[in-house]
PAGU-377516 format. One record per residue (C-alpha): residue in three letters; x, y, z. Coordinates in nm, 3 decimals. Example, Ala and Ser with C-alpha at 12.3 -4.5 7.8 and 13.67 -1.06 7.14 Angstrom:
# residues 2
REC  type     east    north       up
REC   ALA    1.230   -0.450    0.780
REC   SER    1.367   -0.106    0.714
# end
This chain:
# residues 521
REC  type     east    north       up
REC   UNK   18.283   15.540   11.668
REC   UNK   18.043   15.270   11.772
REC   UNK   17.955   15.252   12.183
REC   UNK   18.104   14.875   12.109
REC   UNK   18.464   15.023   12.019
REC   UNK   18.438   15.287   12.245
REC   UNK   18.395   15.072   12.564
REC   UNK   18.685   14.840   12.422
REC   UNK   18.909   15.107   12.358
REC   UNK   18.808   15.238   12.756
REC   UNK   18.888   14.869   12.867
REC   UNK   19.254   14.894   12.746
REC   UNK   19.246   15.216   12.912
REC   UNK   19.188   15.091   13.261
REC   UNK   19.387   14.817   13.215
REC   UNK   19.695   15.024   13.136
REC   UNK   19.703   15.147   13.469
REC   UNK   19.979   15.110   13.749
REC   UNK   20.003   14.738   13.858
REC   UNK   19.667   14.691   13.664
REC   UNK   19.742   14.577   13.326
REC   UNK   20.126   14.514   13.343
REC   UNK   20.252   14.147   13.311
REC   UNK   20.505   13.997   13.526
REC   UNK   20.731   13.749   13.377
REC   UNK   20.559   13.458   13.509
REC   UNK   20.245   13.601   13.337
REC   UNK   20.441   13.684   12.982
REC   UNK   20.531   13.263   12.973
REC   UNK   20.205   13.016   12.947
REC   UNK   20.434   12.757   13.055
REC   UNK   20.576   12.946   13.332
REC   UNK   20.259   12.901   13.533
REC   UNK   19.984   12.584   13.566
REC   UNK   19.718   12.567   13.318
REC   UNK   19.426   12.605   13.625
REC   UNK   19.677   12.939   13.719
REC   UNK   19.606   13.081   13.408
REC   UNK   19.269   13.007   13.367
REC   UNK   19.228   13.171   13.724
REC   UNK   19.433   13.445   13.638
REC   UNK   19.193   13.550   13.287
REC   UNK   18.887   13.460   13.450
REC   UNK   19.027   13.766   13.723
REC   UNK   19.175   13.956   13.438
REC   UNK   18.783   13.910   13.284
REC   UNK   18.626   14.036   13.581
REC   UNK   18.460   13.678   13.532
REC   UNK   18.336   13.464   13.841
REC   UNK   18.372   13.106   13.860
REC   UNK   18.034   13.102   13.832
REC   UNK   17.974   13.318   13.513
REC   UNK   18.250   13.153   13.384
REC   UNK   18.152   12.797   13.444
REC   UNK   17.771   12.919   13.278
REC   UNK   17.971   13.073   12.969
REC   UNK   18.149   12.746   12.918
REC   UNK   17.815   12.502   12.978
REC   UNK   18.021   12.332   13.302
REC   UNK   18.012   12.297   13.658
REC   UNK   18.093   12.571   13.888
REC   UNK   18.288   12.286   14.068
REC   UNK   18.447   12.203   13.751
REC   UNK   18.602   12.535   13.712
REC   UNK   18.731   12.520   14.093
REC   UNK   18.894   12.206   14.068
REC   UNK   19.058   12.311   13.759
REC   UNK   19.196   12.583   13.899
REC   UNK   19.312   12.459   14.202
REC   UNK   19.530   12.176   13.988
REC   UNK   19.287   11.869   14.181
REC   UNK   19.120   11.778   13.810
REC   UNK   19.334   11.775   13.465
REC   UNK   19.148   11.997   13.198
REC   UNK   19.031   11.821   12.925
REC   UNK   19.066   11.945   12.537
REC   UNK   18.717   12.001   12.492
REC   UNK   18.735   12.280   12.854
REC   UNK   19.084   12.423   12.703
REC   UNK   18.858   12.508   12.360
REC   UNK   18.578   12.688   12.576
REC   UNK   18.794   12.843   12.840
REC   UNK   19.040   13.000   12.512
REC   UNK   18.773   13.111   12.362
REC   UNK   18.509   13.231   12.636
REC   UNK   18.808   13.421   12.826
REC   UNK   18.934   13.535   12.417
REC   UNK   19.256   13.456   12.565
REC   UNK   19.431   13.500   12.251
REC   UNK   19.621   13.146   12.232
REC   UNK   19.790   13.192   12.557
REC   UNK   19.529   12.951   12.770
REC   UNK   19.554   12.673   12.441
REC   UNK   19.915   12.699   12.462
REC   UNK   19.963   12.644   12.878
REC   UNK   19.704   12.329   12.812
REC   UNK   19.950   12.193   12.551
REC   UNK   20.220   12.285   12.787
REC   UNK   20.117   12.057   13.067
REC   UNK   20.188   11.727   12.772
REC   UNK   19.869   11.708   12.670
REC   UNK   19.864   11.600   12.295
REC   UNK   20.168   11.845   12.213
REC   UNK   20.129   12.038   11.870
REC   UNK   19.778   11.996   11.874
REC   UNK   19.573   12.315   11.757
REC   UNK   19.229   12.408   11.788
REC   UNK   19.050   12.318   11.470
REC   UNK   18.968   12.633   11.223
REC   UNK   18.653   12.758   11.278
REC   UNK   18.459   12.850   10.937
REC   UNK   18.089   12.952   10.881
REC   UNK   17.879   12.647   10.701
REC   UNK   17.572   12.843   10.520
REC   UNK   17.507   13.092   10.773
REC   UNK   17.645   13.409   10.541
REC   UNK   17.971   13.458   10.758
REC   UNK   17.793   13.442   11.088
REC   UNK   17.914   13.201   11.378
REC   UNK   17.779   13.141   11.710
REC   UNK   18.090   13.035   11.898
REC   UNK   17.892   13.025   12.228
REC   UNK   17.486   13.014   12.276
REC   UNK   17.384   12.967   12.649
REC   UNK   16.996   12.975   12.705
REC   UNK   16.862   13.013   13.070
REC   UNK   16.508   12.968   13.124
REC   UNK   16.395   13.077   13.516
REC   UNK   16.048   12.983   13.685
REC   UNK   15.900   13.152   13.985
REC   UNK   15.586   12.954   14.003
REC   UNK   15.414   13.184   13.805
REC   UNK   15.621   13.367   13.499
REC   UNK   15.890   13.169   13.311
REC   UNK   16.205   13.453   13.223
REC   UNK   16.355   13.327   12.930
REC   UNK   16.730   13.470   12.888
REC   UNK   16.973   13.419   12.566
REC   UNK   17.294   13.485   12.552
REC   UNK   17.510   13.460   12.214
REC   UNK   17.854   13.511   12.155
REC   UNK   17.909   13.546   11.775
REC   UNK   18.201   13.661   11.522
REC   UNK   18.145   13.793   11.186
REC   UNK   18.357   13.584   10.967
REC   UNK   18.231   13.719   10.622
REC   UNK   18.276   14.016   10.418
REC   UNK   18.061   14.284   10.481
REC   UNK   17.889   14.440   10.804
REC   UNK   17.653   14.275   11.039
REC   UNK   17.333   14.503   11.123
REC   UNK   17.039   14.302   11.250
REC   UNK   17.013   13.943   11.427
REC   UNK   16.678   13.788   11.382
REC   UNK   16.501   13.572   11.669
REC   UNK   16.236   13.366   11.738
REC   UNK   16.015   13.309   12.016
REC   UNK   15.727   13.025   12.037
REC   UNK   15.523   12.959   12.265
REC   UNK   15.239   12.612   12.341
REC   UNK   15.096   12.609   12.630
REC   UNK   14.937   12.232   12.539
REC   UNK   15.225   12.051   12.357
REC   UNK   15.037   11.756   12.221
REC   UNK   14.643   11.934   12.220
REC   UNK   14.697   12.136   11.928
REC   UNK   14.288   12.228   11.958
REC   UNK   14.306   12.301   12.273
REC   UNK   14.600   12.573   12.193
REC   UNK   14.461   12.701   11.933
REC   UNK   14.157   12.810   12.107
REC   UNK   14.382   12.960   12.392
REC   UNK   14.596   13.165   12.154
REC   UNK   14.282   13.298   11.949
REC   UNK   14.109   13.389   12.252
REC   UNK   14.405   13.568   12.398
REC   UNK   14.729   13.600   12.194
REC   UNK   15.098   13.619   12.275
REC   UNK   15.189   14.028   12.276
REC   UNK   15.491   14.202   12.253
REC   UNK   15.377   14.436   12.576
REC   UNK   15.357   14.093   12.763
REC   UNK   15.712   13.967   12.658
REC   UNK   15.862   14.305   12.752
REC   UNK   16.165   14.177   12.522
REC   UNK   16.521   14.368   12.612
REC   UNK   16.849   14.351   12.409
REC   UNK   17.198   14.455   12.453
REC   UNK   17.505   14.430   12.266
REC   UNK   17.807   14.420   12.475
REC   UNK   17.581   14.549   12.716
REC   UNK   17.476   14.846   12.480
REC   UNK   17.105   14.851   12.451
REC   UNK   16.965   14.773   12.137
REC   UNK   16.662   14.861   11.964
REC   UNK   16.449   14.547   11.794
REC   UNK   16.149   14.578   11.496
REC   UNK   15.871   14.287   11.434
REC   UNK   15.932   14.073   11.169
REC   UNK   15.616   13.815   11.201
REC   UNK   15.373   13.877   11.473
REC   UNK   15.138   13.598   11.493
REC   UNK   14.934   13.459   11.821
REC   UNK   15.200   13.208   11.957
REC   UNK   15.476   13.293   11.726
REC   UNK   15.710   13.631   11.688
REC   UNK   16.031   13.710   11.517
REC   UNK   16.185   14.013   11.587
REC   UNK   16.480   14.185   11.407
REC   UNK   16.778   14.251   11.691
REC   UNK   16.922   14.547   11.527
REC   UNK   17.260   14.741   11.583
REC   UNK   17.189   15.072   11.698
REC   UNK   17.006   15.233   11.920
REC   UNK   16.887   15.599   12.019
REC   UNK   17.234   15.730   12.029
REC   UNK   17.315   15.551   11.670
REC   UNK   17.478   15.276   11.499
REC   UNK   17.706   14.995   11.598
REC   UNK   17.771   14.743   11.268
REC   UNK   17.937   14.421   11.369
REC   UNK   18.271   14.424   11.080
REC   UNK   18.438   14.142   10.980
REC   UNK   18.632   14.020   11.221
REC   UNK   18.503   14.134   11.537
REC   UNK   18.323   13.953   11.797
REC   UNK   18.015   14.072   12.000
REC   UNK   17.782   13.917   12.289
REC   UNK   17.449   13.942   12.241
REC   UNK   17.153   13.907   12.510
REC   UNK   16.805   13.967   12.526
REC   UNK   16.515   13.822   12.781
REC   UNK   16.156   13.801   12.759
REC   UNK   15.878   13.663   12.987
REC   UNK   15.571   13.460   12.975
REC   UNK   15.334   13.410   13.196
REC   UNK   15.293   12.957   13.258
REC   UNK   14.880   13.024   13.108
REC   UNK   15.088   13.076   12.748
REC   UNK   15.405   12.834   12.806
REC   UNK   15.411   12.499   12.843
REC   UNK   15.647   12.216   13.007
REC   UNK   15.863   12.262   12.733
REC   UNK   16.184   12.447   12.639
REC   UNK   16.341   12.383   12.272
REC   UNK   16.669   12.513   12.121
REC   UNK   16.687   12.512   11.734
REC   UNK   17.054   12.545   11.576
REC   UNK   17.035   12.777   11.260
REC   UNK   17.361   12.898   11.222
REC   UNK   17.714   12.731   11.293
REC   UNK   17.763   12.680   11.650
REC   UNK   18.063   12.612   11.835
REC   UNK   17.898   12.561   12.153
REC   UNK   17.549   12.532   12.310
REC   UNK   17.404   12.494   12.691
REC   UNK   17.078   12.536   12.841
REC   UNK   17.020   12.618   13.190
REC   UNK   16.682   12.566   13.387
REC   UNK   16.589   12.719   13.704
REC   UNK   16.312   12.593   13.884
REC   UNK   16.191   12.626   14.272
REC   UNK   16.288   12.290   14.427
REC   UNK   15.973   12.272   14.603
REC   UNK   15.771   12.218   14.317
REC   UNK   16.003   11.877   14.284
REC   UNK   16.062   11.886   13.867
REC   UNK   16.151   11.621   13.681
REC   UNK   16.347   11.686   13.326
REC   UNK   16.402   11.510   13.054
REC   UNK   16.494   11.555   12.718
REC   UNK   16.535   11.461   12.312
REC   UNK   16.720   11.562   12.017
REC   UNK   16.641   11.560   11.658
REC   UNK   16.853   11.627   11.345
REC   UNK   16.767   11.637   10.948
REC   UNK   16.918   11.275   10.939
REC   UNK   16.737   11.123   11.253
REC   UNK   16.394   11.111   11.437
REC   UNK   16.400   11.260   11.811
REC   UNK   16.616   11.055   12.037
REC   UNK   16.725   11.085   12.393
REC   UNK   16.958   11.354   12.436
REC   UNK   17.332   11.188   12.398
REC   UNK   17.427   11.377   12.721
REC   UNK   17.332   11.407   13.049
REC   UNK   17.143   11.669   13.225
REC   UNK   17.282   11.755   13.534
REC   UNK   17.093   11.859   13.847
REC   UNK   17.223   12.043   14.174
REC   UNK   17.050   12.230   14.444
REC   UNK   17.107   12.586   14.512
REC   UNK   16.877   12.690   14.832
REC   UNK   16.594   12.663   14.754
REC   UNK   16.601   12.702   14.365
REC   UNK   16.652   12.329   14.126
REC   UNK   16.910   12.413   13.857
REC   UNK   16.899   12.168   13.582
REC   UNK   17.223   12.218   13.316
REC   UNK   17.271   12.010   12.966
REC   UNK   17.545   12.109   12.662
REC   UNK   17.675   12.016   12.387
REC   UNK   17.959   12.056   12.137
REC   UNK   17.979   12.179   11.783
REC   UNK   17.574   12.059   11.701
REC   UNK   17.498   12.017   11.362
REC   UNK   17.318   12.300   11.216
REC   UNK   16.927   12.250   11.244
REC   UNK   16.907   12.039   11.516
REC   UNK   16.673   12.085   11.749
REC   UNK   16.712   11.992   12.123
REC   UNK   16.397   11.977   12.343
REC   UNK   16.422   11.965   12.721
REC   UNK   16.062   11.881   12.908
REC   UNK   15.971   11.835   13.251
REC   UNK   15.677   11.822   13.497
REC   UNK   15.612   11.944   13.868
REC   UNK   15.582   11.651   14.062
REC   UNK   15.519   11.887   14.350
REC   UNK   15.180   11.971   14.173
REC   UNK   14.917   11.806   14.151
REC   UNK   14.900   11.844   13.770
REC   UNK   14.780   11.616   13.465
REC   UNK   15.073   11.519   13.259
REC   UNK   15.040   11.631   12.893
REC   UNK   14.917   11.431   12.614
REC   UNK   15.278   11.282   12.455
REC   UNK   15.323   11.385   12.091
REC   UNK   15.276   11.097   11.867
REC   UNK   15.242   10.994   11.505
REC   UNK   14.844   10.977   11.507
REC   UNK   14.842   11.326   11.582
REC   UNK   15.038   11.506   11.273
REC   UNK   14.772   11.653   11.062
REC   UNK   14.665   11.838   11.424
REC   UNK   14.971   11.952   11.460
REC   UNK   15.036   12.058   11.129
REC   UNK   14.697   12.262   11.179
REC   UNK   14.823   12.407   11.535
REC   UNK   15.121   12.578   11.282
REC   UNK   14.888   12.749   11.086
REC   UNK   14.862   12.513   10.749
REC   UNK   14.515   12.455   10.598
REC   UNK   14.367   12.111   10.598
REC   UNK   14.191   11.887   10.347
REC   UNK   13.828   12.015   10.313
REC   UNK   13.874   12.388   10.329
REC   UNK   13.775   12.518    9.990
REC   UNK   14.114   12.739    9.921
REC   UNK   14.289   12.375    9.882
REC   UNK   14.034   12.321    9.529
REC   UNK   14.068   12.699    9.376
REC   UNK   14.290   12.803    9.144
REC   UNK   14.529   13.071    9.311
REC   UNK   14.541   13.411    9.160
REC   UNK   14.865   13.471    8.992
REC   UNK   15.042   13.800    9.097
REC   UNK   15.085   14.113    8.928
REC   UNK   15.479   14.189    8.896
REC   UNK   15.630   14.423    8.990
REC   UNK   15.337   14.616    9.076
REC   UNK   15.257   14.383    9.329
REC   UNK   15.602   14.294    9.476
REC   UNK   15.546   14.471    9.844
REC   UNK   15.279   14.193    9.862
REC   UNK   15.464   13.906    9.736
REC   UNK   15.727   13.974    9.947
REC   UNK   15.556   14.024   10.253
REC   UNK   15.379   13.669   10.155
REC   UNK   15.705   13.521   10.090
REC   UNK   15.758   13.578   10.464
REC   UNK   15.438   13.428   10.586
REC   UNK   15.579   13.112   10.410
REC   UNK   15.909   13.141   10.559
REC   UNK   15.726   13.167   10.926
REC   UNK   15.507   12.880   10.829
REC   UNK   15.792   12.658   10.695
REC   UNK   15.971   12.708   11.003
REC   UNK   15.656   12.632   11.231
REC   UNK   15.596   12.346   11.063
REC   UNK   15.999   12.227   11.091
REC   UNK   15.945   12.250   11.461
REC   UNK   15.748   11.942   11.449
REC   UNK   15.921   11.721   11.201
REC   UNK   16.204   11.622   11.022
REC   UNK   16.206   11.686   10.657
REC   UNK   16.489   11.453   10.495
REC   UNK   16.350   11.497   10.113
REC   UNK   16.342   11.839   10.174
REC   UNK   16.019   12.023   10.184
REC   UNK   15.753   12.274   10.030
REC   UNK   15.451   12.469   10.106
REC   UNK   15.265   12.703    9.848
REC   UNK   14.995   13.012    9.973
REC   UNK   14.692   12.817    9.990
REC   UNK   14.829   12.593   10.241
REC   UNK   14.858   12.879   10.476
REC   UNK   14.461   13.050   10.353
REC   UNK   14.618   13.280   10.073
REC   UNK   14.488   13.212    9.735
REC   UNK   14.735   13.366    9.578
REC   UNK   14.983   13.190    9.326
REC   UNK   15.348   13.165    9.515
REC   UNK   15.469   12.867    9.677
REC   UNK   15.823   12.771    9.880
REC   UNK   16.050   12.543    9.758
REC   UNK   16.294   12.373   10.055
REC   UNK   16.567   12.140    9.903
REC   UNK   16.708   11.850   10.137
REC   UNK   17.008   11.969   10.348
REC   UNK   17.133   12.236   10.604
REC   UNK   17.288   12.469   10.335
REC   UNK   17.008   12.465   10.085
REC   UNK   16.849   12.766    9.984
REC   UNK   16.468   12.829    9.948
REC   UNK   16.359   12.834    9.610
REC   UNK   16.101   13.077    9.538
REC   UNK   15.835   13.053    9.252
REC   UNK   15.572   13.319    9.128
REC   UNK   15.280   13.214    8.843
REC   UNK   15.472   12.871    8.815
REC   UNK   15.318   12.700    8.543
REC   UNK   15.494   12.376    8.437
REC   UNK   15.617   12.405    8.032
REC   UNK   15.755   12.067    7.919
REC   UNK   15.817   11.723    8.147
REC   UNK   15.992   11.463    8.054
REC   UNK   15.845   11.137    7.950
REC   UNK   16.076   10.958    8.231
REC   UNK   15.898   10.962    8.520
REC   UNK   15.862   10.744    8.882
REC   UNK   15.633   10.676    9.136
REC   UNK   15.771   10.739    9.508
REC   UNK   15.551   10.864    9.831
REC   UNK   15.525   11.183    9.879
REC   UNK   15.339   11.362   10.198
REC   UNK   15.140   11.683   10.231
REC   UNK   15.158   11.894   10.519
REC   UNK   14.763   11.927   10.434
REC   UNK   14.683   11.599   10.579
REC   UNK   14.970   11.468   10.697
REC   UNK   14.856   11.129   10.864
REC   UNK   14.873   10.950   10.539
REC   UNK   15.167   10.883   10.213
REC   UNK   15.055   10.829    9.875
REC   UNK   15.242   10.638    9.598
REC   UNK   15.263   10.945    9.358
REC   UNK   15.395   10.887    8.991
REC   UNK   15.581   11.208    8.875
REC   UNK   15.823   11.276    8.561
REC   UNK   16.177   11.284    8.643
REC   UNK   16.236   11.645    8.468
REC   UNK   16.066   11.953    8.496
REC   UNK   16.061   12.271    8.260
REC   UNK   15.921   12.553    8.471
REC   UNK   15.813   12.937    8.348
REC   UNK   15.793   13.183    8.672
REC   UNK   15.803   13.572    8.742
REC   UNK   16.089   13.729    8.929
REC   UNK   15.987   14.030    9.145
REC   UNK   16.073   14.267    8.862
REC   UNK   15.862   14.100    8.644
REC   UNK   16.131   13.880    8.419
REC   UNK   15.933   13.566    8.289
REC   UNK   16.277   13.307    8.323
REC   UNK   16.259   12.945    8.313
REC   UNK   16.374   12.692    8.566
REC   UNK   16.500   12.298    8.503
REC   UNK   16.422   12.061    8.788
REC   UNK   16.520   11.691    8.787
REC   UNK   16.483   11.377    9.019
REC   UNK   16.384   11.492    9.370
REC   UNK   16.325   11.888    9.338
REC   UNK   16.104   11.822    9.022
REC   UNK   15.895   11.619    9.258
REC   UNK   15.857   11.904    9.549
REC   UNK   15.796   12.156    9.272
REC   UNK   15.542   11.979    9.083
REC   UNK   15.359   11.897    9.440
REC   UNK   15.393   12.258    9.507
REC   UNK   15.244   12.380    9.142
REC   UNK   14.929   12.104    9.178
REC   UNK   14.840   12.307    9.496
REC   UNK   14.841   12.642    9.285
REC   UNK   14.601   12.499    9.070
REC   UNK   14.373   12.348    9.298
REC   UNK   14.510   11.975    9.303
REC   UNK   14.657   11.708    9.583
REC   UNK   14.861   11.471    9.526
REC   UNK   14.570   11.230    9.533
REC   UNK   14.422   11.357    9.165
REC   UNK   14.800   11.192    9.042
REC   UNK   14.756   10.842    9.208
REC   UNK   14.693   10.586    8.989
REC   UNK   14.372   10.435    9.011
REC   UNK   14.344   10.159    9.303
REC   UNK   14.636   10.238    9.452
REC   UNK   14.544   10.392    9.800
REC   UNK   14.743   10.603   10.075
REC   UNK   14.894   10.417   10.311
REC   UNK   14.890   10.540   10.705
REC   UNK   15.212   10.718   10.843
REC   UNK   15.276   10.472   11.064
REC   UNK   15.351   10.198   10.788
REC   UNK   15.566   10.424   10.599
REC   UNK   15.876   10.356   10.658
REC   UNK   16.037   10.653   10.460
REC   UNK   16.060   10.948   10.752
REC   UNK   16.382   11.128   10.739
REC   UNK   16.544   10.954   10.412
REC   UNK   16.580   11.107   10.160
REC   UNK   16.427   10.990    9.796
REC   UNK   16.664   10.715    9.613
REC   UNK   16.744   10.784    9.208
REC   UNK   16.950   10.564    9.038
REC   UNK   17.076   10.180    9.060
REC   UNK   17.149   10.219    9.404
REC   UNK   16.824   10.358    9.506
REC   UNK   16.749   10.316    9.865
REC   UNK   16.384   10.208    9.976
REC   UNK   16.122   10.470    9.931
# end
C-alpha cells in the first residue's frame, strides 16, 4: 500500500472518532446551513486556515472572511475553487446553488486537452525574497484522468540573471553555472517525500524528473485519484533576475502566483501574458498588493488559462539604487535566440553536411539528442510565439549529426521526429511565403517551397518508412532537411529578392494561409 493511501485511509480513521467525524443534521443538509457556514465548516473539517485556504484558491484572505461571515455573496467562479480545493464532494456547489444563485447550474466537466490524462486543477507558485536568496515554492494539485498509472512529473527551472543582455548572461552562466547542490530542490507528495533524477542539466536550465517513490518504495498516482504535489528550490539574486514566469503545459483549472518581497526595498510589479495566438500583453487581471509587517506580498490569478501560455510577472527595487534592465525588444532576437543555446549564422556546423545516424546501433545517442532538441525547443519557446508552428534540427544546437524536430502549429500537436531525412519526390505545386530561422532571427525571407513533400527517414529500430507532408508542415520539414545538408533558407530565395527586417514583417503569431481564403503572409 502506497504511504499516499495509507495516510488517507489514517485520515478516515481519526475522523471516525467520538464527536470528531459524526455529522449533525444541520451538517447532513447543504441547504440547512449558509454557504460561508459551510465553507467555514470544511475549511475546519480540512484543518485549512483562512489563510492557506485563501492561497489555495488564488484570493484574498479577506475574501475568505467575508465570505464566511455572510458580509460578501460568493461568486461562481469562488464556489468552483472552494468545491474543489476543500474536495468537498458536491456538498459546497450544492449550498452555493442553494442560496438562488443560477439554480441547476453545474460545474462544467473537467477533461484533459493533450496532456495524456493529466490535469492540474490547482497550480499556486510562491516566489519569497530576503534581500539576498529568492525561495521559489510550487505547489500542484493534479488528478489522473487517463488510463494507466502516473509515476514521474517532470519540471523545469530557468534561470537569467540579465533578461534583455543575453551576452552578458551567457558569460555569467559559463563562468559559474546553475547547480543542483545550489538549488537544494525538495519534493513531497501529499507530504511524502519524493525522490527526483536529472533530465537536462545545462548552465541556466534543469529539468528534473519528480518521481513517485521514495526510499521506503513506490506510490503510482491511478486513475482517478488526486495528489498535491510541492517542491522548492533556491537561488541566490547573482543567478536570478527581476523576473518570475509561469508556463501552462498541461490543462489547468486554476493558476496564482504569489510574491514576497521585504517592503523596504519598495518593489514595483508588473506584468504580461502571451499565448500561441497573441504577442505579450498586459496581464488581463490585476495584481494585488497588501502589506504584511514588514514583508510586500504581491498576488495575481487566473482561471482555466489556455494551455501554453506563458505569464511573466517583473518588478524592480525602487528602494535600491539599481539600473533598470535593458527591456526585451524586437532588435534583439537573434541574441536571444543565442542566449538559448541555438547556433548562429557564421559558425561552420550551419554549412556541413550532418552525419546521418547509425540505427539501431546508435539509438541511446539519438535519443539522448532528441532530448537536447526538446530542451532547446522549449528554451527557445520562452522567448517567442510560434503560430506556424516551429522546427530546429542538430546543427542548430552544435551537433552535426543528421536529426532535426518537427513542431506543428497548436497546443495538442505532437513533435515530429526525423532521422537521415532525405526528401524523395515534391510536388511541382509549390509557393513562396516567409519563413524565419531561429539561426538569425532578426530577418524573414520570401522562401518559395513545393506544396507536397515525399520524405524517407529511419525509425529508432532502423525501419526506412516514408512520410507525406503538404501545405504548412512540408514547409517546416523542408527548412529543417536544408539545415541537415548544410543550407539556409537564403540558398532557396529567388534571386533579387532580399530578407526583409522583423520589424516590417507583419506575420508574427499567424499562422501560414493555403487556399482562396488565404490570410496575409
Amino acid at each position: 500500500m502506497s504511504y499516499r493511501h495509507s495516510r488517507f485511509i489514517h485520515a478516515i480513521h481519526l475522523d471516525g472518532r467520538a464527536g470528531v467525524g459524526r455529522l449533525s443534521d444541520a451538517e447532513q443538509s447543504p441547504e440547512a446551513e449558509g454557504f460561508g457556514a459551510a465553507v467555514a465548516r470544511w475549511r475546519t473539517r480540512r484543518r485549512m486556515t483562512k489563510q492557506a485556504l485563501a492561497r489555495a484558491m488564488g484570493f484574498d484572505r479577506s475574501y475568505i472572511s467575508h465570505v464566511e461571515a455572510g458580509r460578501h455573496p460568493a461568486s461562481a467562479d469562488f464556489a468552483r475553487k472552494a468545491e474543489s480545493c476543500l474536495n468537498a464532494g458536491g456538498e459546497l456547489w450544492a449550498a452555493w446553488q442553494a442560496t438562488g444563485n443560477t439554480p441547476g447550474e453545474q460545474p462544467a466537466p473537467i477533461t484533459a486537452r493533450g496532456s495524456g490524462g493529466l490535469i492540474v486543477e490547482l497550480d499556486h507558485a510562491e516566489l519569497r525574497y530576503d534581500g539576498r536568496v529568492y525561495t521559489a515554492t510550487m505547489r500542484r494539485r493534479i488528478v489522473n484522468t487517463g488510463p494507466d498509472p502516473v509515476t514521474r512529473y517532470l519540471v523545469r527551472i530557468s534561470v537569467d540573471r540579465h533578461p534583455g543582455d543575453p551576452e552578458a548572461s551567457n558569460r555569467l552562466y559559463r563562468q559559474h553555472p546553475l547547480t543542483f547542490d545550489e538549488l537544494g530542490l525538495t519534493a513531497t507528495c501529499d507530504g511524502e517525500p519524493m525522490t527526483w533524477r536529472p533530465k537536462l542539466d545545462r548552465d541556466s536550465f534543469k529539468e528534473v524528473w519528480l518521481c513517485f517513490e521514495n526510499e521506503h518504495g513506490r506510490f503510482p498516482l491511478y486513475p482517478g485519484e488526486r495528489a498535491t504535489l510541492e517542491y522548492t528550490y533556491t537561488v541566490g539574486d547573482d543567478k536570478w533576475g527581476h523576473w518570475f514566469q509561469r508556463a501552462v503545459r498541461l490543462h489547468t483549472l486554476h493558476l496564482s502566483v504569489r510574491l514576497i518581497f521585504p517592503a523596504d526595498l519598495a518593489p514595483s510589479v508588473w506584468g504580461t501574458e502571451t499565448s500561441t495566438t497573441a504577442e505579450a500583453t498586459p496581464l488581463h487581471s490585476p495584481i494585488t498588493r497588501h502589506r504584511d509587517g514588514d514583508q510586500a506580498i504581491y498576488d495575481w490569478s487566473t482561471a482555466d488559462p489556455p494551455l501554453n501560455a506563458r505569464y511573466r510577472l517583473e518588478w524592480r527595487f525602487k528602494g535600491r539604487n539599481e539600473q533598470p534592465a535593458p527591456r526585451l525588444d524586437l532588435r534583439l532576437a537573434s541574441d536571444r535566440m543565442k542566449a538559448a543555446g541555438i547556433v548562429q549564422q557564421g559558425d561552420p556546423v550551419l554549412t556541413a553536411i550532418a552525419r546521418p545516424f547509425d540505427l539501431p546501433a546508435e539509438a541511446g545517442d539519438a535519443r539522448r539528442l532528441v532530448d537536447e532538441l526538446l530542451a532547446a525547443m522549449q528554451r527557445v519557446r520562452e522567448h517567442h510565439v510560434f503560430g506556424k508552428g516551429m522546427g530546429l534540427a542538430a546543427p542548430q544546437i552544435g551537433v552535426s549529426r543528421a536529426a532535426a524536430i518537427v513542431q506543428p502549429p497548436g497546443d495538442d500537436a505532437t513533435p515530429i521526429t526525423l532521422f537521415n531525412p532525405k526528401v524523395i519526390s515534391e510536388s511541382r505545386d509549390s509557393d513562396e511565403q516567409y519563413e524565419g530561422c531561429l539561426s538569425f532571427f532578426d530577418v524573414r525571407g520570401l522562401v518559395p517551397r513545393p506544396l507536397r513533400l515525399e520524405v524517407e527517414h529511419t525509425t529508432l529500430e532502423g525501419r526506412q518508412v516514408i512520410t507525406v507532408f503538404s501545405d504548412g508542415l512540408a514547409r517546416l520539414v523542408a527548412h529543417e532537411i536544408d539545415h541537415l545538408y548544410g543550407h539556409l533558407y537564403l540558398d532557396r530565395m529567388r534571386e533579387g529578392v532580399e530578407p526583409i527586417s522583423v520589424e516590417e514583417y507583419k506575420g508574427t503569431g499567424h499562422p501560414w494561409g493555403y487556399g482562396e481564403k488565404a490570410p496575409p503572409r
